[in-house]
N, C-alpha and C positions, 0 to 999 in steps of 0.2 A: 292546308290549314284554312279552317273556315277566315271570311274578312272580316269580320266584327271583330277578331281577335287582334286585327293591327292595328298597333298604334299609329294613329293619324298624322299626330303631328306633336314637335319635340323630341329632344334627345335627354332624356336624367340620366345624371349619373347613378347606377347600382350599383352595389356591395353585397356580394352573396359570397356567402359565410359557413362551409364545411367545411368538417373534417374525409369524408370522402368524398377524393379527386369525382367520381364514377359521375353523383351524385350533381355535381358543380357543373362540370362538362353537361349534362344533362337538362342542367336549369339552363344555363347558357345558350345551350339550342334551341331550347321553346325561347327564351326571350331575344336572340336574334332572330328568328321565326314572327316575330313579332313588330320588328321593325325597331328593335332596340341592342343598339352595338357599344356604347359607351360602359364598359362593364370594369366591373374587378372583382376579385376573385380574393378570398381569405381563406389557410385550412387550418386556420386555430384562431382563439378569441384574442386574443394577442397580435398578432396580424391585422386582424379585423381593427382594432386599436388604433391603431398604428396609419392604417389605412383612410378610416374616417377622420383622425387630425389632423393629416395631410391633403385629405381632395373633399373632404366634406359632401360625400354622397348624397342625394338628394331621395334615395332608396335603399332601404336596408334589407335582404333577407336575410335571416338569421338561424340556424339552428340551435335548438335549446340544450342540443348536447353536445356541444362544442368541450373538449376534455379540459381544457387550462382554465378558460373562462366562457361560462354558458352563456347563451343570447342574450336574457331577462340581467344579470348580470354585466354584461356591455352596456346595455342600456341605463342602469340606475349609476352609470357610472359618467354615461353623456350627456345623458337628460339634463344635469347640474348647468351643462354651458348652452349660455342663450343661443349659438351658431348652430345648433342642432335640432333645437326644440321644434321646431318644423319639419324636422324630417322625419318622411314615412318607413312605417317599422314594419316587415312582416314574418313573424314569426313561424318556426314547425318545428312540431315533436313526435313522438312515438308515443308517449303518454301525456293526450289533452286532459286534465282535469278541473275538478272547482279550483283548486288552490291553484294551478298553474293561469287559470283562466282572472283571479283574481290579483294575481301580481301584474300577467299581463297588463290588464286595465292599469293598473299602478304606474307601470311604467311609461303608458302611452304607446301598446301596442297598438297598429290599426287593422290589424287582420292576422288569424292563426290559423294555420294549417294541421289537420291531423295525418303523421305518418305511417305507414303509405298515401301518400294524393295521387288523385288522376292529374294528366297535363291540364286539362280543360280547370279543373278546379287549381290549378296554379295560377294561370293563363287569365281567371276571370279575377283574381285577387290582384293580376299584376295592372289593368284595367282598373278596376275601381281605386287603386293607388294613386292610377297616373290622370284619370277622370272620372274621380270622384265618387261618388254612392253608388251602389246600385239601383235600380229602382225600386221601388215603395213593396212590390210582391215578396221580392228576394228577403227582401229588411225581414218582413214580416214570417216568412220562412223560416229563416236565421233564428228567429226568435221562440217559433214553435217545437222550431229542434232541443231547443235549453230546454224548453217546459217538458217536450215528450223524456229527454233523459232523466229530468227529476222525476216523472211517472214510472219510469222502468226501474229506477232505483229505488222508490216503493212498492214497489211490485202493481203496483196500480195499472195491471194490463189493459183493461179495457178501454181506461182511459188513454193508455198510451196509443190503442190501437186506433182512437178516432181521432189522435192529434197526428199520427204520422199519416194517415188518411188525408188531413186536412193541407198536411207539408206535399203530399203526394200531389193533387191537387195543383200547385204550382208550379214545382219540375220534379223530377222526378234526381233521386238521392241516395248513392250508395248505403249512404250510415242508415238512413230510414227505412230502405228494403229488408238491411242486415236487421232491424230491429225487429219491423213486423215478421222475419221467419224466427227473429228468438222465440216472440211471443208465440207463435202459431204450435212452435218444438215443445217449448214447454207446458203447451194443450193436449201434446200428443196429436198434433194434425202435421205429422211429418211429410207428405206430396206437399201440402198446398207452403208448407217452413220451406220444403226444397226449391219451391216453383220463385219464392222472394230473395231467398242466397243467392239465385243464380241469375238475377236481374241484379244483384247488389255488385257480380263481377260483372256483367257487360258494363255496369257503368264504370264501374274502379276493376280491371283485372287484376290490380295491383293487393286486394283486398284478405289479406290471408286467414282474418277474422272467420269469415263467410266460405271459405272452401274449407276449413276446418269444422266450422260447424256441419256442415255437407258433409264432410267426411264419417263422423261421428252418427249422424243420420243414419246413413247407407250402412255403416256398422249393425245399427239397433235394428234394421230390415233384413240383415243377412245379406247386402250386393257388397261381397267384398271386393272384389276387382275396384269396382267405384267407389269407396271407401278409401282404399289404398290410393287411386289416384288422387283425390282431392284434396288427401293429408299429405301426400307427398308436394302439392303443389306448394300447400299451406306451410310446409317444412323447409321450401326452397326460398320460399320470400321471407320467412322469418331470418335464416340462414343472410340472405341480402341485406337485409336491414340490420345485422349483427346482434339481433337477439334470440342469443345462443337456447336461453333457457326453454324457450316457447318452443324453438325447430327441437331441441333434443325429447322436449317431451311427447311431441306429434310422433318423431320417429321412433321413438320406443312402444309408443303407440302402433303403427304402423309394424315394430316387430312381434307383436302379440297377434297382430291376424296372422300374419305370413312371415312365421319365422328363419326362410332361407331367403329373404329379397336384397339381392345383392346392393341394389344401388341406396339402400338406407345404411346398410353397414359400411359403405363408401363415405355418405354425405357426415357421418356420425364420426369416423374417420377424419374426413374435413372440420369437422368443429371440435374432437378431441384436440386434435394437433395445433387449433386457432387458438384454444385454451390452457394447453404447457398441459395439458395430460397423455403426455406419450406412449405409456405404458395400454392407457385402453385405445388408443388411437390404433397402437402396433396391434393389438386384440382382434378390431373390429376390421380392418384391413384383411388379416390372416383369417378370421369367417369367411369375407366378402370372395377371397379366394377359394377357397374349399368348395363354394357354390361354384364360381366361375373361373376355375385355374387358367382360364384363358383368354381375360381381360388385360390386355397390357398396363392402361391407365392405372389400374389397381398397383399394381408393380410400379408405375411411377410413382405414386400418392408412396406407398411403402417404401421409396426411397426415402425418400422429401424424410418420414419419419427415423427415420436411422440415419440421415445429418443431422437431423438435431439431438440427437442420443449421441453425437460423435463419432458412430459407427461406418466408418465410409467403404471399412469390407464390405457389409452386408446392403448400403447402398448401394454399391454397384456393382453386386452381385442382382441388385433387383431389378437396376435400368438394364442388365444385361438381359434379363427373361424377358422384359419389356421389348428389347430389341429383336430379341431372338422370334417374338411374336409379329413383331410390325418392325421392320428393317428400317424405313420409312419418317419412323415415329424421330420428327428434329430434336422438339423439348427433349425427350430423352439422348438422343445425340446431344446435345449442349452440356446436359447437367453431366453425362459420365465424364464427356471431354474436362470440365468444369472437376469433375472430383479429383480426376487421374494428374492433372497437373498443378492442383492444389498439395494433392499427397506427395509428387515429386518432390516439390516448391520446398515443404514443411520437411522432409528429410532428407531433402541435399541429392535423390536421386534422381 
């Protein structure tokens, strides 16, 4: 980790505030990585509560979609007690917009993150929390970004195109590459849209915006191999960040090029089953098999869905194929051991 990123000197207290563990552990390591150990951890907005009127944090990260009580939310609730009002706020979501960006201000956000972030752009919010501004270039970056999106949302390209130019200019910017290849897509100069998507992920790989538009590209040129790859990337981190609606339309997408690809009627499988639709979960499983009848994992995932149908025959009838496949395979050792003496347990034999 580069050393500009370490904190020098001081220890604040943080509050980082998720609902996913993955997520928390995650921030936790870039910020011990930084020289910062005094931590605690919330995974609901309630805890989170609970947590800042007891140790009074001197650092809040917050997510906005906390399920009980969301970030913006905590806040217009602490803001009220003067033991607070000094403490740094910094907020993420999945959907930054005007209105979330104008409650922010309301509440005394000092800094928002849009989800997916890179480490680096955590990393450099957690810095300017703990000393102070950025310099005068960043400010003035920050600032060109608000105007280029209000240009993109009037469709006002050209103009959009010599203000992310101008954000370019001082460092270079995930969100700002992704724009300049929207604009370029929507000129129909698909190489030069491609050549800025794919600087938008060396900066953020995290970015599924930008491999999905990629993907969509390589569609309209006929390279479907590359097409499918970059939707599926794009289908994998929406999938990660638990928004279901975005991954299942990529991959249905992705089954209109290549209607027998096992590993979307898996992922699709994975997010039926996330969502209590069993019936197309069990569906999309039973294709992904007809392609590959000799995928174990498939036959695990096809169990998983006939526990939760009740069905514990036909679950372990399916860790048995799995087994029978990869001898080896523990998970599936576990769950049938797990079924077999759950069904004794449950009728006495």
């Amino acid at each position: 980790m580069d050393s500009f990123l370490k904190i020098k000197s001081g220890q604040p207290t943080i509050l980082i505030a998720d609902t996913d563990v993955a997520v928390l552990d995650k921030n936790a390591t870039l910020l011990q990585g930084m020289g910062l150990f005094n931590l605690l951890h919330a995974e609901s907005g309630s805890e989170a509560m609970a947590m800042i009127k007891n140790f009074n944090p001197n650092i809040l990260i917050l997510s906005q979609e906390l399920p009980d009580i969301p970030g913006l939310s905590i806040l217009s609730m602490i803001r009220q007690k003067e033991a607070v009002l000094k403490t740094t706020v910094i907020l993420y979501s999945v959907n930054v917009n005007n209105k979330l960006l104008i409650r922010a201000g309301r509440f005394g956000v000092d800094n928002i993150l849009r989800k997916p972030y890179s480490d680096e752009d955590f990393q450099k919010k957690i810095i300017e929390s703990v000393h102070g501004p950025q310099d005068p270039q960043i400010l003035q970056a920050e600032r060109l970004a608000g105007k280029c999106q209000e240009q993109m949302d009037k469709g006002e390209y050209e103009d959009a195109l010599q203000t992310c130019n101008e954000i370019l200019d001082i460092h270079d910017n995930a969100e700002i590459f992704y724009n300049l290849g929207y604009i370029l897509s929507v000129r129909g100069k698909f190489e030069e849209a491609l050549s800025y998507f794919k600087k938008a992920t060396r900066v953020n790989s995290q970015y599924a915006k930008a491999y999905k538009q990629m993907g969509l590209i390589y569609q309209k040129l006929g390279r479907l191999d590359e097409a499918q790859g970059c939707l599926e990337r794009a289908a994998d981190l929406h999938l990660i960040l638990k928004e279901e609606n975005e991954a299942e339309e990529i991959l249905n997408t992705v089954l209109s090029l290549r209607p027998d690809t096992t590993n979307v009627y898996n992922s699709l499988g994975i997010l039926y089953r996330r969502q209590g639709r069993l019936d197309e979960a069990l569906s999309a499983y039973q294709k992904a098999l007809k392609v590959h009848p000799d995928d174990e994992n498939i036959y695990f995932n096809l169990s998983r869905v006939f526990l939760d149908k009740n069905d514990k025959f036909q679950a372990q009838d399916s860790l048995r194929k799995a087994l029978a496949l990869s001898p080896g395979f523990v998970a599936a050792q576990d769950l049938l051991r797990a079924t077999e003496i759950g069904f004794k347990l449950k009728t006495g034999e």
